[in-house]
Steps between C-alpha positions, in 0.01 A plus 500: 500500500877420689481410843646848542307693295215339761679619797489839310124481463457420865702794646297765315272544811176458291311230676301470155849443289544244737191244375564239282232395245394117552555308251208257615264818506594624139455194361169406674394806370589518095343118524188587644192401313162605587502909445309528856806363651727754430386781710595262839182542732154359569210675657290263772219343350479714164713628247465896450364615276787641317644150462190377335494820271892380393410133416179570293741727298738202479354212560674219541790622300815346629793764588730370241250634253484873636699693188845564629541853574892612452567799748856677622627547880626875537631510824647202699575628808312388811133544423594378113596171688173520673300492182733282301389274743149503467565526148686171433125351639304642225440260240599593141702792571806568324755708665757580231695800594582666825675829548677656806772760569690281738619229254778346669232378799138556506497431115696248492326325755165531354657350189650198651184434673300513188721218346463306716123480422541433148473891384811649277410888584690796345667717733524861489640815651289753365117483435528720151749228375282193601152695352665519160593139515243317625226562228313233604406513881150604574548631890782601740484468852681851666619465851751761461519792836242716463637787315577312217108378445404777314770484207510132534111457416419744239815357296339172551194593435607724161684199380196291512529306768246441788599556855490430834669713759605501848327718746536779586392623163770766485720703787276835310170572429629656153681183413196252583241748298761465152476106575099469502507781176766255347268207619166660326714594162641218412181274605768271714421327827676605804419386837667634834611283760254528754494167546183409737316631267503128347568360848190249502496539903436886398238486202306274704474716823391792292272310246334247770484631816566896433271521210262193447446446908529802619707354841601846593250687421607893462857497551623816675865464610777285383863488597845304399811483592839342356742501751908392440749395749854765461696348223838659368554586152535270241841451404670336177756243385841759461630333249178491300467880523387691249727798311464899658422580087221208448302598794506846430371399199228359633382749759716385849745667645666222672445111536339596835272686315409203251441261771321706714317740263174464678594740769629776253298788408471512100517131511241368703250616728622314854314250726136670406547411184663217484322297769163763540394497126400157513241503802369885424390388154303220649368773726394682168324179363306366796350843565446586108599842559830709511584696776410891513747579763876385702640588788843335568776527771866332440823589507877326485480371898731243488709451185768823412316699204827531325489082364114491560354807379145377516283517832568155684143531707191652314150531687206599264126554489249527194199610492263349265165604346345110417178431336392413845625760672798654705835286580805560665806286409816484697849376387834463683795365347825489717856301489607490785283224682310213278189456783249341340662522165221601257137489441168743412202485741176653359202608783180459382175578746405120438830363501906481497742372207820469593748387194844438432673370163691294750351174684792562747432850642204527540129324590285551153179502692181643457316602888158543523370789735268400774258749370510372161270259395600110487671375219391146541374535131853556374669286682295236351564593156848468614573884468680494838586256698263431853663696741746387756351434818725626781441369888386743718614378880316692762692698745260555825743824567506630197244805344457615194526901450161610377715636161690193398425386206396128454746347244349429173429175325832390306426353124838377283508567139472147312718581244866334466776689319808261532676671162733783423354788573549653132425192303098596432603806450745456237242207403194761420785695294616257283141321431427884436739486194374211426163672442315282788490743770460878584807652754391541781742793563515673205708850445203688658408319835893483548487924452288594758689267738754672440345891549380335794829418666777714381283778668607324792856646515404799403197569780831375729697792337253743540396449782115529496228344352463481132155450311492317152312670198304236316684608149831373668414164496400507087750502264370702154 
C-alpha cells in the first residue's frame, strides 16, 4: 500500500481500519509448535480441562502437521480485518480468495496485506463469481453487514463449503431460520460469531466455577452494559468512492450508507445488536435457559434519526425461567458516554462474577458473599485466587448504618487471555473442519441468540413488555 493510499486508510474514522497487523505477531504465530500454544493463555496451577481434552486428541502433533484447510474472506471491511488478523495466526490455513464490493480500497488492501505474508489470494467482486471458481476451498469466513448473512451463507453453504459467520446471525429472524435449514441440508458446518463462546476466560467461568464449584450458587440477577463515547460517522477516501449504480446494486443508497450501514434499518439492527448480541448470548449460556419475557426502553436521544435510524440508548430486562429458578437480567447499551466500557456481572446467593472480554475495562473477579461459605478449598485448588486483603483503618468518629452491607471477599479469575479475541474462536472452527472438534456455536445456539435480541427493538417499538413462546426459539 502507497504512503497515500495509508493516509487514506487512516482518515476513514474507523479506529479498527486504523490497526496494523505485526509482523512479529503473525509470524510468531504460523511458527508456533506445540498445539497448546496456540490458543495464548495459561490457567494458574492447572491446565483446564478443555486443553487437556485438545492434546489427547492431538498429541504431540506439531502445527505444521495440522492438514491445511483452504478457506475464502467475503467481506474485508473493518471486522474482515479483525478476523484476517486472527486468521493469519492459525497454523495451516490457506486463505486463497477474498471478495469485497469496495475493490479499489478495502479489497485491495486486504490483498496487499496477504502478499506480503507469502499468500497469492484471488480477488473478487461478487461472491457468485468467486463460488464458481474456487472449487476447491472447504470454508469461507462472511463478515459482510448483516443483511447480507443470510444470502451470503446458504450460497456458501449450497456450494459446499463450510462456514463461519459474523454475528449477528442475520438483521431478520426469517433470514437466520433459511441459514440453519441451509446448514442442516447440506450437512455443512457453520458457526456464528459469538466469539466468547471459545473465549477460554469464558468456558472456564461457566465450566469451573459456575458449574463444577458451584461459586454462585443460584444465580438470580445479572446485568451488562457496553457503553461508547459520541463518535461521528465514518467517512471515506472521495476519491476511492464507490459508483451511485454499484451500490445500488448492492443494497446502499449512498456511500454513507455503506460505511455506516449498522445504523440503517433493513441493514442492521443498531447498537443492541451490534454491541448487545455478544453479552446477551452469554446471558443465555450461563443461565442455560432463554428468556420468557423483555421489556425495553430506547429511543434516538442524541444522534438525528435521519443518518442513525437505530435507537442510540437501549435499556432492557429479561426474565428467565432457569433450572434453578427465577432470574432477572438487565442490559443497557448507550453511545454517548463509554463509563466503564463493557462487562456482564452475574449475582448468585453465594457469590458475584463479574467478566469482561477485555483485561482493560473491567476487574474479572469472582466476590465471595459474607454469608457464603469459605472457599478456602478452591482457592487451594487454585480455582480463584486468595482474596485481596484490603486495610481496614479505624475511624473513632465514624458508625456504621445498621443496613450497610459489609463488602464481600474479592477472588481474581486465574486465567490469562493475552490473544486476539477471535483467534480460539476461529481456532475451534477450523479444527472443526478438520474433523477434531465440535463448534461450539453452531447454526442453532447462534438462532436463539438471535430471537433473543432482535426482540429487543421491537419491545422498544412497542412499547410494552413482550413474552417469548418456546416454539420461537426452534427452528423446524
Amino acid at each position: 500500500m502507497s504512503e497515500r493510499d495509508d493516509k487514506d486508510l487512516r482518515e476513514t474514522g474507523n479506529p479498527e481500519e486504523k490497526r496494523g497487523i505485526d509482523r512479529r505477531d503473525i509470524l510468531q504465530g504460523m511458527a508456533t509448535l506445540p498445539v497448546l500454544g496456540l490458543f495464548g493463555y495459561a490457567v494458574h496451577k492447572q491446565v483446564s480441562y478443555e486443553d487437556a481434552q485438545i492434546a489427547q486428541k492431538l498429541g504431540t502433533a506439531q502445527a505444521s502437521n495440522l492438514r491445511e484447510v483452504k478457506v475464502a474472506l467475503l467481506g474485508a471491511g473493518a471486522q474482515g480485518q479483525v478476523l484476517l488478523d486472527a486468521m493469519l495466526k492459525i497454523p495451516n490455513l490457506r486463505i486463497q480468495a477474498v471478495c469485497d464490493i469496495w475493490t479499489d480500497f478495502n479489497l485491495k488492501r486486504v490483498i496487499n496485506t496477504l502478499k506480503k505474508y507469502k499468500f497469492d489470494p484471488h480477488p473478487y467482486e461478487d461472491y457468485q463469481e468467486m463460488l464458481d471458481k474456487e472449487k476447491d476451498i472447504e470454508a469461507v469466513v462472511i463478515a459482510t453487514p448483516d443483511f447480507w448473512h443470510a444470502p451470503h451463507t446458504v450460497a456458501c453453504l449450497r456450494a459446499g463449503k463450510h462456514v463461519y459467520c459474523e454475528k449477528e446471525m442475520s438483521n431478520t429472524l426469517e433470514g437466520a431460520r433459511s441459514m440453519v435449514l441451509a446448514a442442516r441440508e447440506t450437512g455443512k458446518l457453520l458457526q456464528i460469531g459469538h466469539q466468547r463462546r471459545s473465549n477460554p476466560r469464558y468456558k472456564y467461568c461457566y465450566n469451573r466455577l459456575i458449574k463444577e464449584a458451584k461459586l454462585l450458587g443460584r444465580i438470580v440477577t445479572v446485568n451488562g452494559q457496553w457503553n461508547r463515547a459520541v463518535q461521528p460517522d465514518l467517512g471515506y477516501p472521495k476519491r476511492y468512492q464507490i459508483p451511485a449504480d454499484k451500490l445500488k446494486k448492492y443494497g446502499f443508497k449512498s456511500m454513507e450508507q455503506f460505511r455506516n450501514w449498522r445504523w440503517y434499518k433493513g441493514l442492521g439492527g443498531g447498537p443492541i445488536v451490534d454491541l448487545g448480541s455478544h453479552q446477551i448470548d452469554i446471558y443465555n449460556w450461563f443461565l442455560e435457559a432463554n428468556p420468557v419475557a423483555v421489556v425495553a426502553s430506547g429511543g434516538n436521544d442524541y444522534y438525528s434519526p435521519e443518518t442513525r435510524e437505530w435507537y442510540d440508548t437501549a435499556m432492557v430486562v429479561y426474565e428467565y425461567e432457569t433450572p434453578e429458578g427465577k432470574a432477572r437480567a438487565f442490559y443497557q447499551t448507550q453511545t454517548t458516554n463509554s463509563s466503564l466500557g463493557y462487562f456482564e456481572r452475574f449475582m448468585g446467593d453465594q457469590g458475584t462474577l463479574v467478566i469482561s472480554e477485555s483485561d482493560a475495562n473491567y476487574a474479572n473477579a469472582i466476590y465471595r458473599e459474607v454469608t457464603a461459605p469459605a472457599w478456602d478449598e478452591w482457592v487451594q485448588k487454585g480455582y480463584v485466587t486468595a482474596p485481596k486483603v484490603v486495610e481496614v483503618k479505624e475511624e473513632k468518629s465514624a458508625v456504621l448504618d445498621v443496613r450497610e452491607s459489609v463488602s464481600p471477599d474479592e477472588h481474581k479469575i486465574p486465567v490469562e487471555f493475552a490473544d486476539l479475541y477471535h483467534r480460539p474462536h476461529l481456532m475451534n472452527f477450523v479444527n472443526s473442519v478438520r474433523g477434531l472438534e465440535k463448534l461450539n456455536c453452531p447454526a442453532e445456539i447462534g438462532y436463539e441468540s438471535a430471537v433473543t435480541v432482535l426482540k429487543v427493538n421491537e419491545a422498544i417499538q412497542a412499547g410494552r413488555r413482550l413474552e417469548f413462546r418456546p416454539e420461537e426459539f426452534e427452528v423446524s
